[in-house]
C-alpha positions in Angstrom: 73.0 -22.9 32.2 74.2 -24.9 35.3 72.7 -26.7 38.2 70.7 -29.6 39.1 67.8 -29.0 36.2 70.0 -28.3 33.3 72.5 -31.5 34.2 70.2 -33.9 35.3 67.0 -32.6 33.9 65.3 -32.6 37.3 62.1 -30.5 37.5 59.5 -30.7 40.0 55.8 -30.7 39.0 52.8 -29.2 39.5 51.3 -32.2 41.3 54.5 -33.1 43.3 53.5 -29.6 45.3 49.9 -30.0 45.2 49.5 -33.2 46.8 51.7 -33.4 49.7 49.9 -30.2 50.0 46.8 -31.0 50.5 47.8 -33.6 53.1 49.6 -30.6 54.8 47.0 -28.2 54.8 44.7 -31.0 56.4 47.4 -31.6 59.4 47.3 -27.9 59.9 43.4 -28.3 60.0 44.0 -31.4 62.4 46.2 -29.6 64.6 43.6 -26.4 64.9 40.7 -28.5 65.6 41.9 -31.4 67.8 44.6 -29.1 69.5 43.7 -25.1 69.6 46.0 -22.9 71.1 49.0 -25.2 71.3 52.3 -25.3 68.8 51.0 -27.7 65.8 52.9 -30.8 65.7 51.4 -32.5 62.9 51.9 -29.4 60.5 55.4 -28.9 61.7 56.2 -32.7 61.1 54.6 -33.1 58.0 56.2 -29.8 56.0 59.5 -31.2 57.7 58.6 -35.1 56.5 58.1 -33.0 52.8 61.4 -31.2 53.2 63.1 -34.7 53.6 61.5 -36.6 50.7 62.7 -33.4 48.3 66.4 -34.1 49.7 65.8 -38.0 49.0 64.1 -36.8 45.5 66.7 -34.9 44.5 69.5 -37.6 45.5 68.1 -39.9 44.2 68.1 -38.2 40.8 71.8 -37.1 41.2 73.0 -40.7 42.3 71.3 -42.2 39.3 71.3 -39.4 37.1 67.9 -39.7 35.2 64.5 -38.5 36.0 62.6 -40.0 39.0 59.0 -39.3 40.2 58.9 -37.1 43.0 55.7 -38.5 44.4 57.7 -42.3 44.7 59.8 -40.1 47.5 57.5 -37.6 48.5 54.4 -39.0 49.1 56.0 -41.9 51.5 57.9 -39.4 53.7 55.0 -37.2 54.6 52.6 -40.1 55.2 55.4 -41.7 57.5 55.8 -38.8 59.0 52.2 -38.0 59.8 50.8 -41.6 60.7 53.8 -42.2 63.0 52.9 -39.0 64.8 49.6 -39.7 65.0 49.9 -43.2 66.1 52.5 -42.0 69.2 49.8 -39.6 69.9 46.8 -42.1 70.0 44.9 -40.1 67.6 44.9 -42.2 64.5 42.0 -42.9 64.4 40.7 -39.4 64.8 42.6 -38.3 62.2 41.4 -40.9 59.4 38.1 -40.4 60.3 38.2 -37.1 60.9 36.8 -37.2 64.5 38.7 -33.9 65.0 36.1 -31.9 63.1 33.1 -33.3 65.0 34.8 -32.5 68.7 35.8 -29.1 67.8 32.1 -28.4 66.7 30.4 -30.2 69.7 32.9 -27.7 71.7 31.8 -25.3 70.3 28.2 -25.9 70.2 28.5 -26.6 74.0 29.8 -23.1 74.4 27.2 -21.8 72.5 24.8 -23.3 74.9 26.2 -22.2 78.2 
């Protein structure tokens, strides 16, 4: 057969999906709590920061033509990608705590009560 995996033997695992996943799935939850009803920035920038460590992953694996760990490139991209958005925001902070969470249920709660 031909292409990338039968040349160079590249194959991405399990774990390369499922935790830059996780990190994705909590910017989505980020954006829906700390920003509802607007376009969701942190989502958007982290599946892009992802799309951009697979590129480096898989050029990295051409230019030196073994194996590399996906995570090494992955991992790296979306945390840049995510921190730096959150720190030109001013909501780093929330986000490592996970203050988000605890204003969108005090909203809500207040809306209860009214």
């Amino acid at each position: 057969s031909s292409g990338i995996n039968a040349e160079y033997g590249g194959m991405i695992g399990f774990g390369d999906i499922v935790i830059p996943g996780l990190l994705t799935g909590y910017a989505a939850y980020f954006d829906t709590l700390a920003h509802p009803g607007t376009t969701k920035w942190y989502y958007i920038i982290t599946c892009t920061s992802y799309a951009v460590g697979l590129i480096i992953t898989y050029g990295a694996l051409i230019g030196m033509g073994i194996a590399q760990p996906a995570l090494l490139y992955l991992v790296p991209c979306c945390l840049l990608g995510i921190v730096g958005t959150a720190l030109k925001r001013g909501e780093l902070r929330a986000m490592w705590t996970g203050r988000a969470g605890v204003a969108a249920i005090q909203r809500i709660e207040d809306v209860d009560e009214e």
